[in-house]
PDB file of N, CA, C and O in Angstrom:
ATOM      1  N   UNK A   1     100.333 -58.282  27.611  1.00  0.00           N
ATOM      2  CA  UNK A   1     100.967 -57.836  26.389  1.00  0.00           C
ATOM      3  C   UNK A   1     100.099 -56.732  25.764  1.00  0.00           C
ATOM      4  O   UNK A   1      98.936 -56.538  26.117  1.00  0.00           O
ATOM      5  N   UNK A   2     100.682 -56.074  24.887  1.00  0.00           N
ATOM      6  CA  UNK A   2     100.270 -55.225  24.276  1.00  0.00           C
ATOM      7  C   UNK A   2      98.954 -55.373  23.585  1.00  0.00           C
ATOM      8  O   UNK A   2      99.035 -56.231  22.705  1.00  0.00           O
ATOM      9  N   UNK A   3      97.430 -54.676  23.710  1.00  0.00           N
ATOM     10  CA  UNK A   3      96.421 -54.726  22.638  1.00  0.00           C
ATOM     11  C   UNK A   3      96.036 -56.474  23.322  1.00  0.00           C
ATOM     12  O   UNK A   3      95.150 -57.117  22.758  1.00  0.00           O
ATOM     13  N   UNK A   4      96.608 -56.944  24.245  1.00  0.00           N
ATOM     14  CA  UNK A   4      95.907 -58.471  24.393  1.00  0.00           C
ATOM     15  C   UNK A   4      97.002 -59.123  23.217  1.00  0.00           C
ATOM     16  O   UNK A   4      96.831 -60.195  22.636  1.00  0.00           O
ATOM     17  N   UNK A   5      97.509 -58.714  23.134  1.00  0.00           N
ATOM     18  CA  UNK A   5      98.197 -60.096  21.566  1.00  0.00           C
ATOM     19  C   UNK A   5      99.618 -60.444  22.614  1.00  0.00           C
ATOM     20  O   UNK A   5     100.240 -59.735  23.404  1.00  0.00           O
ATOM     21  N   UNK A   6      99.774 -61.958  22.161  1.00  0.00           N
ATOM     22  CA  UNK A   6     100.629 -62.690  22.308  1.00  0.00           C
ATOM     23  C   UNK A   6     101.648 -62.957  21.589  1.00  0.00           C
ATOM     24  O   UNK A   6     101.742 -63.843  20.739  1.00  0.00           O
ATOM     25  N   UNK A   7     102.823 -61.815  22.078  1.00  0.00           N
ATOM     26  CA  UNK A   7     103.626 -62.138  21.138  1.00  0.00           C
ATOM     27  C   UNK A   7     105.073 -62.181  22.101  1.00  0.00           C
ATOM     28  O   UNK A   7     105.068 -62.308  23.326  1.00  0.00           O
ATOM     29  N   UNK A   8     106.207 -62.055  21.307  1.00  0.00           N
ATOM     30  CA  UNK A   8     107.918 -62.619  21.845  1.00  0.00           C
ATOM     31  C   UNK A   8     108.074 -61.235  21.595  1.00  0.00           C
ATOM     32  O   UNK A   8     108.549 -60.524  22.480  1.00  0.00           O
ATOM     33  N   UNK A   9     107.683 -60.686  20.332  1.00  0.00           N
ATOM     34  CA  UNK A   9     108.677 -59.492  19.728  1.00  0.00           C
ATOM     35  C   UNK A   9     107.950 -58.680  19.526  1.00  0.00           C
ATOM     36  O   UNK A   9     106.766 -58.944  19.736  1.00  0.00           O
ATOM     37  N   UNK A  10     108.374 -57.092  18.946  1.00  0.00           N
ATOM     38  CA  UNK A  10     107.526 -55.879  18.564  1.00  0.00           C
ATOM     39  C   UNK A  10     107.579 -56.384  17.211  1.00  0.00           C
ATOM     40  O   UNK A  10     108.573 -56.809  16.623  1.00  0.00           O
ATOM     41  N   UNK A  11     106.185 -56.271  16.712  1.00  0.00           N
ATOM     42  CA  UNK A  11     105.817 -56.290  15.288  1.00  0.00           C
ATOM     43  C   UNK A  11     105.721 -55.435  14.713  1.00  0.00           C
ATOM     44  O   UNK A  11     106.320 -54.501  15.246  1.00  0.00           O
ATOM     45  N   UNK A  12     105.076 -55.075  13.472  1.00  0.00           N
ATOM     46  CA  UNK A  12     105.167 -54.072  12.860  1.00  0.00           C
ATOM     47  C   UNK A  12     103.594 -53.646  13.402  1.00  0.00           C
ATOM     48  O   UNK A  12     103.326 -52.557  12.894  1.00  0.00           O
ATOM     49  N   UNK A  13     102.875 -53.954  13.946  1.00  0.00           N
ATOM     50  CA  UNK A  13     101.562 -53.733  14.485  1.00  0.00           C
ATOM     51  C   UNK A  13     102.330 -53.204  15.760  1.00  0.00           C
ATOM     52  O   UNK A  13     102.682 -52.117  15.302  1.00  0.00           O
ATOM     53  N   UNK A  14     102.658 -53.219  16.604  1.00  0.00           N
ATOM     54  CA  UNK A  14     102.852 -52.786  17.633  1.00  0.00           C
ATOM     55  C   UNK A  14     103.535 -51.913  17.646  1.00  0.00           C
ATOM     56  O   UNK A  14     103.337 -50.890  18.301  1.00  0.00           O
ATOM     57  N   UNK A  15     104.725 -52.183  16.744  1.00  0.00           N
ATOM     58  CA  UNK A  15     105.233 -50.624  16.542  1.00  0.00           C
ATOM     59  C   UNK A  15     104.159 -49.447  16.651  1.00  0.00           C
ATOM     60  O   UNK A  15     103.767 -48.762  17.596  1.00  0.00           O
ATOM     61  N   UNK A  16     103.784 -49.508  15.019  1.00  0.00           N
ATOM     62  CA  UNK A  16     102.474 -48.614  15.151  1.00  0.00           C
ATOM     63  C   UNK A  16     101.853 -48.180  16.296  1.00  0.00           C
ATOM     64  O   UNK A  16     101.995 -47.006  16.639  1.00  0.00           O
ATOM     65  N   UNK A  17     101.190 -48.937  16.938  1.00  0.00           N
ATOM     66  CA  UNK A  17     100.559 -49.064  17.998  1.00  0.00           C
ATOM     67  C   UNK A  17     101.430 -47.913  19.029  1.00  0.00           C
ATOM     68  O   UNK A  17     101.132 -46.737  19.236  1.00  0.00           O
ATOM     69  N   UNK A  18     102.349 -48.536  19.462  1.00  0.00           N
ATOM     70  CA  UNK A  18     103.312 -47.526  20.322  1.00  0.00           C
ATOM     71  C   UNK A  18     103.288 -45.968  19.424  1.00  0.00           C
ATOM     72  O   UNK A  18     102.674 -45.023  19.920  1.00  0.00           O
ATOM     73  N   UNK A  19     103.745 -45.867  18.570  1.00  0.00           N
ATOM     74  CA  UNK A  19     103.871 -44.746  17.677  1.00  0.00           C
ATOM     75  C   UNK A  19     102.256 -43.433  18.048  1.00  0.00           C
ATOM     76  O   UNK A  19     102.216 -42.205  18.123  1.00  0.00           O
ATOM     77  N   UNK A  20     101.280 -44.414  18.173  1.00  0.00           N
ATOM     78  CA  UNK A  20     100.114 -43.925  18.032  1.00  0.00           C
ATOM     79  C   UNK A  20      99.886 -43.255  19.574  1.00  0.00           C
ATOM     80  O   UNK A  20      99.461 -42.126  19.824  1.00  0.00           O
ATOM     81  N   UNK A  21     100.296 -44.295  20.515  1.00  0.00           N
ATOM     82  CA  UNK A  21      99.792 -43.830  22.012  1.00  0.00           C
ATOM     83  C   UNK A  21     100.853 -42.517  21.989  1.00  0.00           C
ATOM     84  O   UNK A  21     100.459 -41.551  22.643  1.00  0.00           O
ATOM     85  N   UNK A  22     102.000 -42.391  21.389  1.00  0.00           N
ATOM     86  CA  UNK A  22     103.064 -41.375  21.735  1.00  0.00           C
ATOM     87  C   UNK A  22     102.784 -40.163  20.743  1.00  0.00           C
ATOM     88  O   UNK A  22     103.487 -39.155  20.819  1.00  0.00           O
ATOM     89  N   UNK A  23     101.996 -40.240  20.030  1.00  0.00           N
ATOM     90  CA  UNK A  23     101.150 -39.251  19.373  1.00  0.00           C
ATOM     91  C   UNK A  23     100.261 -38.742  20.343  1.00  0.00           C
ATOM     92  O   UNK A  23     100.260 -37.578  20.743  1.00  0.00           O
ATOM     93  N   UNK A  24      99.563 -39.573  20.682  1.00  0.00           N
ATOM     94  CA  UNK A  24      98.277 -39.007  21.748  1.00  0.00           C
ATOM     95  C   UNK A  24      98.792 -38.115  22.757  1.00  0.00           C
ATOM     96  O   UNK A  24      98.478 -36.955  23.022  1.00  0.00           O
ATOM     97  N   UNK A  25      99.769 -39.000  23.338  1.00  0.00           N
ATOM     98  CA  UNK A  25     100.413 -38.170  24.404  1.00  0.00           C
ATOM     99  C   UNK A  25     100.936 -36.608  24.048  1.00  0.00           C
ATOM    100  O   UNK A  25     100.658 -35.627  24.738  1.00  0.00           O
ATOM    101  N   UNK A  26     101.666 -36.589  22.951  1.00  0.00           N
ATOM    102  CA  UNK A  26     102.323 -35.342  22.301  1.00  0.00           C
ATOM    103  C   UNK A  26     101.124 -34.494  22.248  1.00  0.00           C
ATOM    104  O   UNK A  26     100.986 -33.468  22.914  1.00  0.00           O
ATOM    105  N   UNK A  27     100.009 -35.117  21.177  1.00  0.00           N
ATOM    106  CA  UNK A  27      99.001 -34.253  21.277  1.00  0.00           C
ATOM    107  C   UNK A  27      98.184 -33.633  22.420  1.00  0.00           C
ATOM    108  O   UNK A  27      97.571 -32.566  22.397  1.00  0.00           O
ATOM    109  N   UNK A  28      98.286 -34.413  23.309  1.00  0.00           N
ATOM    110  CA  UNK A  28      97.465 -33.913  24.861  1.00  0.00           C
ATOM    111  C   UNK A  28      98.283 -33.190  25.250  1.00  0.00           C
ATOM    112  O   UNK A  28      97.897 -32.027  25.372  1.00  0.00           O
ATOM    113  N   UNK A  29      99.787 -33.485  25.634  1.00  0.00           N
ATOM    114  CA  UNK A  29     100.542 -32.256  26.131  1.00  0.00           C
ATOM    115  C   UNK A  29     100.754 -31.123  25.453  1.00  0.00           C
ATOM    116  O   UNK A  29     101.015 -30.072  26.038  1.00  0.00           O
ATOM    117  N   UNK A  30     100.657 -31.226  24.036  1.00  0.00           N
ATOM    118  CA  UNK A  30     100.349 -29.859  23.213  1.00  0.00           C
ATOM    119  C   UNK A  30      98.904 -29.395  23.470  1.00  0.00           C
ATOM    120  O   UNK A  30      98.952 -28.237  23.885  1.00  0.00           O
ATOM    121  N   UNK A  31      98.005 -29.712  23.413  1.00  0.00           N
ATOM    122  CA  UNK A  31      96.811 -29.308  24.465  1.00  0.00           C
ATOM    123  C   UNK A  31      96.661 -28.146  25.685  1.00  0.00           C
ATOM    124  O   UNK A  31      96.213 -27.001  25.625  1.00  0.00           O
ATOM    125  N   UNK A  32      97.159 -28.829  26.691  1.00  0.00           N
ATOM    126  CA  UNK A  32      97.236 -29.212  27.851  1.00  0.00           C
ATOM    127  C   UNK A  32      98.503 -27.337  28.337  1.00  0.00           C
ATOM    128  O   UNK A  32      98.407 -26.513  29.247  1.00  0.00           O
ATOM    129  N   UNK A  33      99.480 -27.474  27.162  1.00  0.00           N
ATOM    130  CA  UNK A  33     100.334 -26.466  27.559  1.00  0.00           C
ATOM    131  C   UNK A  33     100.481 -25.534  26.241  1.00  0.00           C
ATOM    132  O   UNK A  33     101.447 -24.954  25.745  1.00  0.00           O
ATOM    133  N   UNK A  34      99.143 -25.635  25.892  1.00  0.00           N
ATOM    134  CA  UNK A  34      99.077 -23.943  25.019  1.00  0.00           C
ATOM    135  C   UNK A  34      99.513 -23.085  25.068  1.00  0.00           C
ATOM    136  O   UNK A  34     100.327 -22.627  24.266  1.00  0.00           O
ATOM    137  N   UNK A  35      99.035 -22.521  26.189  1.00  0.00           N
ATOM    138  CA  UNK A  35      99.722 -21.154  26.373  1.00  0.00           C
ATOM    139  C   UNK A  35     100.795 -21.031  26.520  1.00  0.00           C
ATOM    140  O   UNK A  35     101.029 -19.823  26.562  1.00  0.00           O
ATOM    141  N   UNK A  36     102.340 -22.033  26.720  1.00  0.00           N
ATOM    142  CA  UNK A  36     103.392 -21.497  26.593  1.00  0.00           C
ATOM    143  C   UNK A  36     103.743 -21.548  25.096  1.00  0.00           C
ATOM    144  O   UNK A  36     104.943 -21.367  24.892  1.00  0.00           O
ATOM    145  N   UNK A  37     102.941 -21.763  23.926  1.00  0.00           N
ATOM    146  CA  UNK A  37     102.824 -21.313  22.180  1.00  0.00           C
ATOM    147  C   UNK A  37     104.224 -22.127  22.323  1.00  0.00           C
ATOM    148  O   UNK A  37     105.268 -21.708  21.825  1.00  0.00           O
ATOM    149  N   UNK A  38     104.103 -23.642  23.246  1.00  0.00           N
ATOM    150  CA  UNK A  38     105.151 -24.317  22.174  1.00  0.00           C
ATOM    151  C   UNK A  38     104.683 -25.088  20.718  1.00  0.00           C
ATOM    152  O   UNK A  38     103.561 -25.490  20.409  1.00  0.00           O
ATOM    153  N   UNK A  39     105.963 -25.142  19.935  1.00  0.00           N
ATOM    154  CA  UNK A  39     105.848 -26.135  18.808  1.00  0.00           C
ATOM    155  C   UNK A  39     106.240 -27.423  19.257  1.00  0.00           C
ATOM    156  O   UNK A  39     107.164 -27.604  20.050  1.00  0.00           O
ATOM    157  N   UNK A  40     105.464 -28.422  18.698  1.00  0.00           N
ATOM    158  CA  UNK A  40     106.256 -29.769  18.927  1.00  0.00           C
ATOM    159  C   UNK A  40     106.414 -30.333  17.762  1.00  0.00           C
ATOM    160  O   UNK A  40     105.694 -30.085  16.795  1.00  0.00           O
ATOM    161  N   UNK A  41     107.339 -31.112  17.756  1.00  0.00           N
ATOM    162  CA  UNK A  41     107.574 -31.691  16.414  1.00  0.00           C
ATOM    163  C   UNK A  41     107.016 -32.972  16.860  1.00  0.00           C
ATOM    164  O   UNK A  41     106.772 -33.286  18.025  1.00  0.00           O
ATOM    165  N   UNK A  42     106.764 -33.990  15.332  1.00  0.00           N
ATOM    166  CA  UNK A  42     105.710 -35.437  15.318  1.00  0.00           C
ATOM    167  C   UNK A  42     107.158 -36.115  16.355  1.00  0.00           C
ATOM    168  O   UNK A  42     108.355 -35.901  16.165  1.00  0.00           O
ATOM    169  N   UNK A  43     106.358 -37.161  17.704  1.00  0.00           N
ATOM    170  CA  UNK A  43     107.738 -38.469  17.932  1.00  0.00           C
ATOM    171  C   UNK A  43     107.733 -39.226  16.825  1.00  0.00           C
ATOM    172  O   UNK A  43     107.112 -39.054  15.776  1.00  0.00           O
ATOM    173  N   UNK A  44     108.795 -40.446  17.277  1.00  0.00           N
ATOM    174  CA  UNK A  44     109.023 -41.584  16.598  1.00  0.00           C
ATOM    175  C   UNK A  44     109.266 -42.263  17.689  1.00  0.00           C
ATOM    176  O   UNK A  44     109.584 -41.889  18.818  1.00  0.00           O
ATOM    177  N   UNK A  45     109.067 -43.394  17.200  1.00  0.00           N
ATOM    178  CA  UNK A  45     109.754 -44.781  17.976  1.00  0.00           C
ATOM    179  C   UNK A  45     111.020 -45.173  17.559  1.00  0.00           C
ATOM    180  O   UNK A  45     111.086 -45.230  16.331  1.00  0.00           O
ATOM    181  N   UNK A  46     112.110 -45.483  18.171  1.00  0.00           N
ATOM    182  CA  UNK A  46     113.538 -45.849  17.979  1.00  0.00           C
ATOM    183  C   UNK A  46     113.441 -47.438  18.631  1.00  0.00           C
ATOM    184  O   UNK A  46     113.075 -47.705  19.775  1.00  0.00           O
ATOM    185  N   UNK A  47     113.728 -48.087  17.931  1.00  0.00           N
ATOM    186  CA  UNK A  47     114.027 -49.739  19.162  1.00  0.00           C
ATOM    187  C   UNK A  47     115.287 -50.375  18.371  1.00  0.00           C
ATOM    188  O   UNK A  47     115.472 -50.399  17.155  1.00  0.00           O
ATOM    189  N   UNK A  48     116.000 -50.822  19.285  1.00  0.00           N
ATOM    190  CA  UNK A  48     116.988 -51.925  19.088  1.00  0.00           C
ATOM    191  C   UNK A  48     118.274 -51.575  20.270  1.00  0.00           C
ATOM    192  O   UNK A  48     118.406 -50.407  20.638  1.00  0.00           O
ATOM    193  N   UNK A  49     118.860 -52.268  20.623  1.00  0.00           N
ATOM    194  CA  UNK A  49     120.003 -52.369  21.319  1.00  0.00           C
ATOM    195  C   UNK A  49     121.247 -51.291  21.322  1.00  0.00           C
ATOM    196  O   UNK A  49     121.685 -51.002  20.208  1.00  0.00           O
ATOM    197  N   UNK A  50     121.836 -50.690  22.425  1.00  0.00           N
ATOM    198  CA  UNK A  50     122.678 -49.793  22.547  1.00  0.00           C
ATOM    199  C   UNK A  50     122.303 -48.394  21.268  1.00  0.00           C
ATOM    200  O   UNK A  50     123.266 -47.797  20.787  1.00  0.00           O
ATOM    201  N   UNK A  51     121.265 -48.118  20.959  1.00  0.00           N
ATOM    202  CA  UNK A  51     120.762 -47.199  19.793  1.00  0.00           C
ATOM    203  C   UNK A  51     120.958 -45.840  20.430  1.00  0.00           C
ATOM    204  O   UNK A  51     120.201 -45.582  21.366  1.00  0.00           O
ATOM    205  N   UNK A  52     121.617 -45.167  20.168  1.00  0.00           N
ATOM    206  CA  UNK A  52     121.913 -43.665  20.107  1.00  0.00           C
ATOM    207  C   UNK A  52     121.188 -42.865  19.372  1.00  0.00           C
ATOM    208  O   UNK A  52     121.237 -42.808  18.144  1.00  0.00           O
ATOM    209  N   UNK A  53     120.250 -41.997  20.330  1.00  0.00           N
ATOM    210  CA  UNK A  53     119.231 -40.777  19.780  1.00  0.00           C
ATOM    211  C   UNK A  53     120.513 -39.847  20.123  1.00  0.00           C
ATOM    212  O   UNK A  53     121.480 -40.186  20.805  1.00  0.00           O
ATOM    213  N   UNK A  54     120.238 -38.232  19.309  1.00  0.00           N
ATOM    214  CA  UNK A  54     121.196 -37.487  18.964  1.00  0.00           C
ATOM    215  C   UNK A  54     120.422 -35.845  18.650  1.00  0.00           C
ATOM    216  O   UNK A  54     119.976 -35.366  17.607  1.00  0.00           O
ATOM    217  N   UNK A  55     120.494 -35.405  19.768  1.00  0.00           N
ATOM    218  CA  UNK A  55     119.958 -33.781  20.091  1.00  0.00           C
ATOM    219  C   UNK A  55     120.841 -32.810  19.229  1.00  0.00           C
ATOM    220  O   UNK A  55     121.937 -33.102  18.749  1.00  0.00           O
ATOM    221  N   UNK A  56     120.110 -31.465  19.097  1.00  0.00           N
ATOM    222  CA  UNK A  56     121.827 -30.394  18.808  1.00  0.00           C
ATOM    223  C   UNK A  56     121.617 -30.244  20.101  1.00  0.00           C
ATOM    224  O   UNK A  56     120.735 -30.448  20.935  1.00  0.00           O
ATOM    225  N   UNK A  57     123.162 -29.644  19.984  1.00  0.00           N
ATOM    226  CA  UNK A  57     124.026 -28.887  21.244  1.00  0.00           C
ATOM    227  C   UNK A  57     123.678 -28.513  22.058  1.00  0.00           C
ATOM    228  O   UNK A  57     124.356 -28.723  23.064  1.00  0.00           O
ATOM    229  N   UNK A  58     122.187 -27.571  22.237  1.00  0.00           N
ATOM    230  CA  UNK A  58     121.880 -26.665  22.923  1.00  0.00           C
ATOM    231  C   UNK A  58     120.768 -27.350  23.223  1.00  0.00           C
ATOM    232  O   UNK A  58     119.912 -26.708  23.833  1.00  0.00           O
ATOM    233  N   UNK A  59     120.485 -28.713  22.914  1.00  0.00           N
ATOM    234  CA  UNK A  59     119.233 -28.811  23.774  1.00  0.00           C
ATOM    235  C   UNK A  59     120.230 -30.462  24.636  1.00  0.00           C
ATOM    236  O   UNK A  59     120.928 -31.416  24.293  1.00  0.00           O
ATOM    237  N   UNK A  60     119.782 -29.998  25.560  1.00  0.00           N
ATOM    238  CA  UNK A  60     119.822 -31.150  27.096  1.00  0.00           C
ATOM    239  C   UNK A  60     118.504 -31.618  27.312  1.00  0.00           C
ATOM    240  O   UNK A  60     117.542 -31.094  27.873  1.00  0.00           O
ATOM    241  N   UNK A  61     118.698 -33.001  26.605  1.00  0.00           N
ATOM    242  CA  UNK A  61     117.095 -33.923  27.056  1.00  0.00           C
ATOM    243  C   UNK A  61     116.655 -34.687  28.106  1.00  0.00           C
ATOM    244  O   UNK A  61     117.367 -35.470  28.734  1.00  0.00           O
ATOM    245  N   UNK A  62     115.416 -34.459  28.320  1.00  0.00           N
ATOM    246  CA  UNK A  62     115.108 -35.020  29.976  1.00  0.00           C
ATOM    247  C   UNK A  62     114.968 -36.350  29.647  1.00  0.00           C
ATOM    248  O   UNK A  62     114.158 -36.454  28.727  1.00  0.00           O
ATOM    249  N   UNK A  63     115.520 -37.679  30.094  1.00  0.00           N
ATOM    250  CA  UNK A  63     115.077 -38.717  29.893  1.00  0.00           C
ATOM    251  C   UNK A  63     114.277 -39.582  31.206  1.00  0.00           C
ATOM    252  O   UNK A  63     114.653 -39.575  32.378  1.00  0.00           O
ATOM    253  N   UNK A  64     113.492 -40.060  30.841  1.00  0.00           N
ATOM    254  CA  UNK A  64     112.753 -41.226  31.514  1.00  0.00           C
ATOM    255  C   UNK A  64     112.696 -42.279  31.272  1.00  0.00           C
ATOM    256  O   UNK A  64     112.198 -42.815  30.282  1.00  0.00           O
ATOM    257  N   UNK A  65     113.369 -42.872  32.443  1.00  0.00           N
ATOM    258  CA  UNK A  65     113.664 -44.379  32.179  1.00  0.00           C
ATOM    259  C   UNK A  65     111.973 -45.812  32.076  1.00  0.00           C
ATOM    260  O   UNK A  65     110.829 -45.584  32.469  1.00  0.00           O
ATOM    261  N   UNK A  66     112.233 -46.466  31.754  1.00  0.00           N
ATOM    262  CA  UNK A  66     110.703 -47.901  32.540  1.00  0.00           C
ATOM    263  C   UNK A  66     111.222 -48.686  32.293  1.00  0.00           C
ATOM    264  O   UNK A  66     112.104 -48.478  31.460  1.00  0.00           O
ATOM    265  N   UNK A  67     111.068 -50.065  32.800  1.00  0.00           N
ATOM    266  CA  UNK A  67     111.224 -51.585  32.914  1.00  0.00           C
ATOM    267  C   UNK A  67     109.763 -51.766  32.033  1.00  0.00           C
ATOM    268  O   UNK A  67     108.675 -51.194  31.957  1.00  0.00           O
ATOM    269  N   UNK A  68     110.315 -52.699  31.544  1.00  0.00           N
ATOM    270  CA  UNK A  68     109.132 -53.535  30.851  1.00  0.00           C
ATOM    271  C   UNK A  68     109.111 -55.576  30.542  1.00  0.00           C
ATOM    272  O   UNK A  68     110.074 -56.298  30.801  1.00  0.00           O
ATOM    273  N   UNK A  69     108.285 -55.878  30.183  1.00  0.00           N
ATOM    274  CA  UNK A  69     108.407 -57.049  30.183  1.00  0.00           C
ATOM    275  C   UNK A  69     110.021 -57.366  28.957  1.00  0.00           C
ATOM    276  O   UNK A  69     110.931 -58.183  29.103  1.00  0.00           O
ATOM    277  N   UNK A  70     109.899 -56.808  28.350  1.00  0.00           N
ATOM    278  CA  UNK A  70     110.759 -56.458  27.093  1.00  0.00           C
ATOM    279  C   UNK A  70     112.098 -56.221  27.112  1.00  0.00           C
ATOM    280  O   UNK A  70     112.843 -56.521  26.179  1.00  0.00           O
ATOM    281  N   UNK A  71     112.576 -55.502  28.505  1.00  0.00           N
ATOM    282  CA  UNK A  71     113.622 -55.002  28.967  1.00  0.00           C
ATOM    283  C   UNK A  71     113.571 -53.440  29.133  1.00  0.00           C
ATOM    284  O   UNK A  71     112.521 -52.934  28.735  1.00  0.00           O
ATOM    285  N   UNK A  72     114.330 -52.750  29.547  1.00  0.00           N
ATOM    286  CA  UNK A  72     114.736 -51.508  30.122  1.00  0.00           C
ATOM    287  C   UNK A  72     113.863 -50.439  28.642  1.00  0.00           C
ATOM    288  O   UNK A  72     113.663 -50.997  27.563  1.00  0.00           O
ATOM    289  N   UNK A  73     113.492 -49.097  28.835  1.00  0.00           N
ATOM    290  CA  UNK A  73     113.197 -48.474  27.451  1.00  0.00           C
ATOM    291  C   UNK A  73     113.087 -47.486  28.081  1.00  0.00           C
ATOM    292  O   UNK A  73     112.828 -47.435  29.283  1.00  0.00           O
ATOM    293  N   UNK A  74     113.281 -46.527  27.312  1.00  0.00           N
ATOM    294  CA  UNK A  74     113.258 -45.025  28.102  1.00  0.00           C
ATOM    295  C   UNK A  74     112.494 -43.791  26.659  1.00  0.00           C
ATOM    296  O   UNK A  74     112.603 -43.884  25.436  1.00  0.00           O
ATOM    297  N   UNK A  75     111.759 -42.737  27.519  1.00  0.00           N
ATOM    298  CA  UNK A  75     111.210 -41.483  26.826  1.00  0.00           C
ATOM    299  C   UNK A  75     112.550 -40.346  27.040  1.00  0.00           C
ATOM    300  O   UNK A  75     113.175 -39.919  28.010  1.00  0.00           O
ATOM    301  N   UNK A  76     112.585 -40.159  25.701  1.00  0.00           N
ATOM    302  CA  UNK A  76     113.594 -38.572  25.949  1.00  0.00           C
ATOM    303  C   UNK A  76     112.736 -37.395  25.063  1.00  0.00           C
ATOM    304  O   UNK A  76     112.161 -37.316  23.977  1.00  0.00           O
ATOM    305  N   UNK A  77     112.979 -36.678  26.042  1.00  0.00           N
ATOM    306  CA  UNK A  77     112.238 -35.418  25.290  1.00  0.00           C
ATOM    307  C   UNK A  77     113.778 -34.322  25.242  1.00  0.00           C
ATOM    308  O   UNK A  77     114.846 -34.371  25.853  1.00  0.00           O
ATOM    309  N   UNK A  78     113.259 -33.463  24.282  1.00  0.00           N
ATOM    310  CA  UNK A  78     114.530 -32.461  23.996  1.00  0.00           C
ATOM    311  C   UNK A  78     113.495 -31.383  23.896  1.00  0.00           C
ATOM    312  O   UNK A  78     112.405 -31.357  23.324  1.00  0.00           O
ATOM    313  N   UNK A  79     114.175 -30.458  24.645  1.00  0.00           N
ATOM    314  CA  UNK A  79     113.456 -28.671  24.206  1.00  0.00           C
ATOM    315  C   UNK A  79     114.153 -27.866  24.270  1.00  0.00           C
ATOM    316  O   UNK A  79     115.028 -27.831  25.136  1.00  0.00           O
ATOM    317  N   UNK A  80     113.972 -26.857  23.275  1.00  0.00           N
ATOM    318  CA  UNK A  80     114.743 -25.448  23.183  1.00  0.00           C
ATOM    319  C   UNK A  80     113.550 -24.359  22.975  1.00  0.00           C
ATOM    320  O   UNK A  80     112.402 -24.585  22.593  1.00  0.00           O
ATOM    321  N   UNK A  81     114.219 -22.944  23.380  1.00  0.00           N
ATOM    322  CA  UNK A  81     113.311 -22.161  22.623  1.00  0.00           C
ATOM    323  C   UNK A  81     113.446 -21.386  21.559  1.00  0.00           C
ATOM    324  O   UNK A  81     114.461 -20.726  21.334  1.00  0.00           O
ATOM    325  N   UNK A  82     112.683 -21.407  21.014  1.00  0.00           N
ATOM    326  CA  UNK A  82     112.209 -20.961  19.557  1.00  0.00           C
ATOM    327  C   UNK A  82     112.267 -19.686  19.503  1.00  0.00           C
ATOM    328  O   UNK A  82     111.293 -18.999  19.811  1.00  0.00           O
ATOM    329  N   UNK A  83     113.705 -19.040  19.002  1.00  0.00           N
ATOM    330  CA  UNK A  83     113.336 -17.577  19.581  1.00  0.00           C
ATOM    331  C   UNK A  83     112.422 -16.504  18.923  1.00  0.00           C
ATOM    332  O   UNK A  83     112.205 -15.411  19.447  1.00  0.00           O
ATOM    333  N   UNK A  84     111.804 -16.984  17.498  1.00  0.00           N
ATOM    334  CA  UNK A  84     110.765 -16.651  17.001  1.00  0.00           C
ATOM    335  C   UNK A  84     109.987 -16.786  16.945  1.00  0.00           C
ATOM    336  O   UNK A  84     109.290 -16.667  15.937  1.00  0.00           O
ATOM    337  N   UNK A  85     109.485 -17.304  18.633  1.00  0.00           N
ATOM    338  CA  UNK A  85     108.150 -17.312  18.466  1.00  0.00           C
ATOM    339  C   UNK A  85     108.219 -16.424  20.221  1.00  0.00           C
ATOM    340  O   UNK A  85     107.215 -16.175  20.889  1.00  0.00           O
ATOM    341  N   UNK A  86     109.434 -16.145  20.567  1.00  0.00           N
ATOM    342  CA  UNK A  86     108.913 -15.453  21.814  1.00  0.00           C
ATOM    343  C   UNK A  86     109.054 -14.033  21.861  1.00  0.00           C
ATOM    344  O   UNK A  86     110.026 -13.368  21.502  1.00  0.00           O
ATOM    345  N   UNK A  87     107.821 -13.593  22.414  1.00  0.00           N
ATOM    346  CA  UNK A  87     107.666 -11.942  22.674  1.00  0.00           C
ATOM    347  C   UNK A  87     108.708 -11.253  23.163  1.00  0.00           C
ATOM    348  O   UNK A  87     109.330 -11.764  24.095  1.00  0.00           O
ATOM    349  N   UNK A  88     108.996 -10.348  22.802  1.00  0.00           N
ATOM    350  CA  UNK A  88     110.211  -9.145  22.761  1.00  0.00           C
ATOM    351  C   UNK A  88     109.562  -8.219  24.347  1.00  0.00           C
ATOM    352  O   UNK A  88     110.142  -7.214  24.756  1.00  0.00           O
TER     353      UNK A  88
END
């Protein structure tokens, strides 16, 4: 389980917790891919059953699925480009 704790359900500690590793991650891949001068916006965590995340139009998000002890959960990322921030 998560952090070593024994639990049934996501708490409000674990939330967090998740929230935090998916920060890290954001932040390393903002790192990591500087030089294409993307912006990222902060994640969030979404949980509960049949829950619908909701892109605009023009962005098509890559999703990644995982199994977990928990059941099925998936990462979606969405990107567009920013056309003010790219060189002419």
């Amino acid at each position: 389980m998560l952090l070593g704790a024994d639990k049934e359900s996501a708490d409000e500690d674990v939330i967090d917790a998740i929230g935090e590793l998916t920060n890290m991650v954001a932040g390393a891949a903002k790192s990591e891919l500087e030089f294409l001068a993307l912006s990222l916006s902060l994640p969030m965590v979404v949980m509960g059953k049949d829950v619908m995340v909701g892109f605009d139009r023009q962005i098509r998000p890559l999703v990644i699925p995982f199994e977990c002890d928990w059941g099925p959960l998936s990462l979606e990322i969405g990107m567009t480009v920013n056309e003010a921030l790219v060189e002419a």
